[in-house]
VEXPADREN-546884 format. One record per residue (C-alpha): residue number from 1; x, y, z. Coordinates in Angstrom, 3 decimals. Layout:
N
<site nr="NUM" X="X" Y="Y" Z="Z"/>
...
This chain:
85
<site nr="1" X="-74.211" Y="-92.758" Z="-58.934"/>
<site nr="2" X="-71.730" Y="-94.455" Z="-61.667"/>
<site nr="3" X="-72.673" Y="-91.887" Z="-64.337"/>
<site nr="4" X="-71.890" Y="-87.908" Z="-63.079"/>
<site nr="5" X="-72.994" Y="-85.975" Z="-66.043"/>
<site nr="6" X="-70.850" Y="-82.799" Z="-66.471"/>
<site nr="7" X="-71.764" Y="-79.695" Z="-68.988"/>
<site nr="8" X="-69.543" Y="-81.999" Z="-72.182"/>
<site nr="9" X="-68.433" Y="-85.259" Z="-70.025"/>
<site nr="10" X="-69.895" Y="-88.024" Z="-68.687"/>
<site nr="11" X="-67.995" Y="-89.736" Z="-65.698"/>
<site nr="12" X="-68.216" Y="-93.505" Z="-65.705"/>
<site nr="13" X="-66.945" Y="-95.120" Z="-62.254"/>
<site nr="14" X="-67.291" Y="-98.338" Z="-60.974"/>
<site nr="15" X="-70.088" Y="-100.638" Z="-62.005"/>
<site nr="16" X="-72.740" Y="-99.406" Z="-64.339"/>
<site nr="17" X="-76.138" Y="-100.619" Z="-64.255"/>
<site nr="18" X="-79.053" Y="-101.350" Z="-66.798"/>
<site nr="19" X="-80.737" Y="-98.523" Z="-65.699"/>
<site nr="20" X="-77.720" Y="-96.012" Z="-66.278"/>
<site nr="21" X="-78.048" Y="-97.275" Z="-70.181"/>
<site nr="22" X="-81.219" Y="-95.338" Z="-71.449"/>
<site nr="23" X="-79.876" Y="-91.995" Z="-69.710"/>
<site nr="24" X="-76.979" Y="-92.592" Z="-70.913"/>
<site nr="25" X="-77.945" Y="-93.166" Z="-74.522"/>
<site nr="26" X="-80.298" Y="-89.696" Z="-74.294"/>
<site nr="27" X="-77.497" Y="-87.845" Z="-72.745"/>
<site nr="28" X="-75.136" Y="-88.518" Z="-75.431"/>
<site nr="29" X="-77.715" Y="-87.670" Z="-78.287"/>
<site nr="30" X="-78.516" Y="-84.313" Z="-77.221"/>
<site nr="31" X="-75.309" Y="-82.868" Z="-78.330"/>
<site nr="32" X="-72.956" Y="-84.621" Z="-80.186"/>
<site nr="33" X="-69.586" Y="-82.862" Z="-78.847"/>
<site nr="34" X="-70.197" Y="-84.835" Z="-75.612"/>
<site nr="35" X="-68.086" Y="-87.112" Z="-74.460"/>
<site nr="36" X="-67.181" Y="-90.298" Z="-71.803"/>
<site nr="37" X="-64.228" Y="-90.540" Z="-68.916"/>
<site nr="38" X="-64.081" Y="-94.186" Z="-68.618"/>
<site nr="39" X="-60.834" Y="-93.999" Z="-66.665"/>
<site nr="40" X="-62.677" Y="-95.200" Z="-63.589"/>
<site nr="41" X="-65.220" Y="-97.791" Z="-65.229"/>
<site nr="42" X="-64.518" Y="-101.421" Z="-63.697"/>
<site nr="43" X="-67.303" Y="-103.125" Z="-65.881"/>
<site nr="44" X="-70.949" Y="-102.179" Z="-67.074"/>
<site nr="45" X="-74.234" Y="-103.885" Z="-68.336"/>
<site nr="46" X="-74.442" Y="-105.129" Z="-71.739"/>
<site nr="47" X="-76.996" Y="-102.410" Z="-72.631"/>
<site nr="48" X="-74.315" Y="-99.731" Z="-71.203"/>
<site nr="49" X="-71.759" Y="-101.584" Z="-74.075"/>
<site nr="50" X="-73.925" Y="-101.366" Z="-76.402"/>
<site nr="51" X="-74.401" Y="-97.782" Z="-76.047"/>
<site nr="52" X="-71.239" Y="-96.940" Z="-75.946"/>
<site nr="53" X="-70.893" Y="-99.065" Z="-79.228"/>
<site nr="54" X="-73.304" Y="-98.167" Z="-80.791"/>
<site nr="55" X="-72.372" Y="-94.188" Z="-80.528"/>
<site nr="56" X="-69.102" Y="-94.621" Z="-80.310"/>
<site nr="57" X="-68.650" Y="-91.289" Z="-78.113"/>
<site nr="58" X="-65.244" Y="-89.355" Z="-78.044"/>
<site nr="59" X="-63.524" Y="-90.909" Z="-74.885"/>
<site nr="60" X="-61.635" Y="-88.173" Z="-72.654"/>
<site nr="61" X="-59.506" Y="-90.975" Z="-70.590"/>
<site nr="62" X="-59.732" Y="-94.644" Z="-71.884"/>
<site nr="63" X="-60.365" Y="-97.178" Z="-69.116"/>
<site nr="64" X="-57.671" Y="-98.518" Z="-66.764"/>
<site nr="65" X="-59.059" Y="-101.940" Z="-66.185"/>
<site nr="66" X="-57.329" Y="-104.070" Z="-68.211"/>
<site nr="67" X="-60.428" Y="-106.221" Z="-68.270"/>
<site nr="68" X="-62.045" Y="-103.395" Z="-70.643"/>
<site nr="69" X="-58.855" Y="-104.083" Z="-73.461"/>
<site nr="70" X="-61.767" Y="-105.637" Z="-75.980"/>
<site nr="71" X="-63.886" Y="-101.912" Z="-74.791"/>
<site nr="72" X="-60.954" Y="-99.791" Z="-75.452"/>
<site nr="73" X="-60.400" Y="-101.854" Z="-79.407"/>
<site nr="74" X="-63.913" Y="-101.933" Z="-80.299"/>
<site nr="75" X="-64.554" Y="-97.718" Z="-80.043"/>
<site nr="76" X="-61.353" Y="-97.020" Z="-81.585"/>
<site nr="77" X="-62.021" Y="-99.521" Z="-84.981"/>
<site nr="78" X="-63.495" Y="-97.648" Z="-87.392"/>
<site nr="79" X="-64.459" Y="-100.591" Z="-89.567"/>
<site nr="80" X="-68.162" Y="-101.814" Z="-88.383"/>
<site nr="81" X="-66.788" Y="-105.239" Z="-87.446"/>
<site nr="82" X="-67.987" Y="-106.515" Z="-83.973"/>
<site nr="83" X="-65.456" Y="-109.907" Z="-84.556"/>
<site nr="84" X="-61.770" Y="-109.332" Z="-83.673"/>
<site nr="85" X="-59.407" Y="-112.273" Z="-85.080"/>
C-alpha cells in the first residue's frame, strides 16, 4: 500500500494511485493536526497533487526525489499562485 496511515501521519512511498486520492483527502479532513511523510514518494496521480495542494497538509519529511522540487515549492508558497516564474 503507498499510503500507511499512522494515529497523526500519513506515509507516502513509492507511486501513488488515483484510488489512494479520495482516502487520502478524507483522512486528512478528519483532524486537521495530521500530517504527510513524503520522504519516500517517487511520484503520484494528479488527483493525489491536487490533494495535497489543495490542503496543503503539514509535511513531516519533504520528498527526496528531486523530481518532486515543483511539489516541495508549491506547499510551502503561501500566496495562492499555481504559476511559478
Amino acid at each position: 500500500m503507498p499510503i500507511a496511515y499512522k494515529k497523526k501521519v500519513a506515509v507516502m512511498t513509492g507511486h501513488c494511485e488515483i484510488e489512494e486520492a479520495e482516502a487520502l483527502f478524507a483522512w486528512l479532513n478528519e483532524e486537521t493536526a495530521r500530517q504527510v511523510n513524503l520522504k519516500a514518494l517517487g511520484s503520484a496521480h494528479t488527483a493525489v497533487y491536487q490533494v495535497l495542494l489543495a490542503t496543503k497538509p503539514k509535511v513531516s519529511v519533504w520528498p527526496e526525489a528531486d523530481a518532486l522540487y515543483w511539489l516541495t515549492e508549491m506547499m510551502q508558497n503561501k500566496q495562492s499562485k499555481v504559476w511559478f516564474e
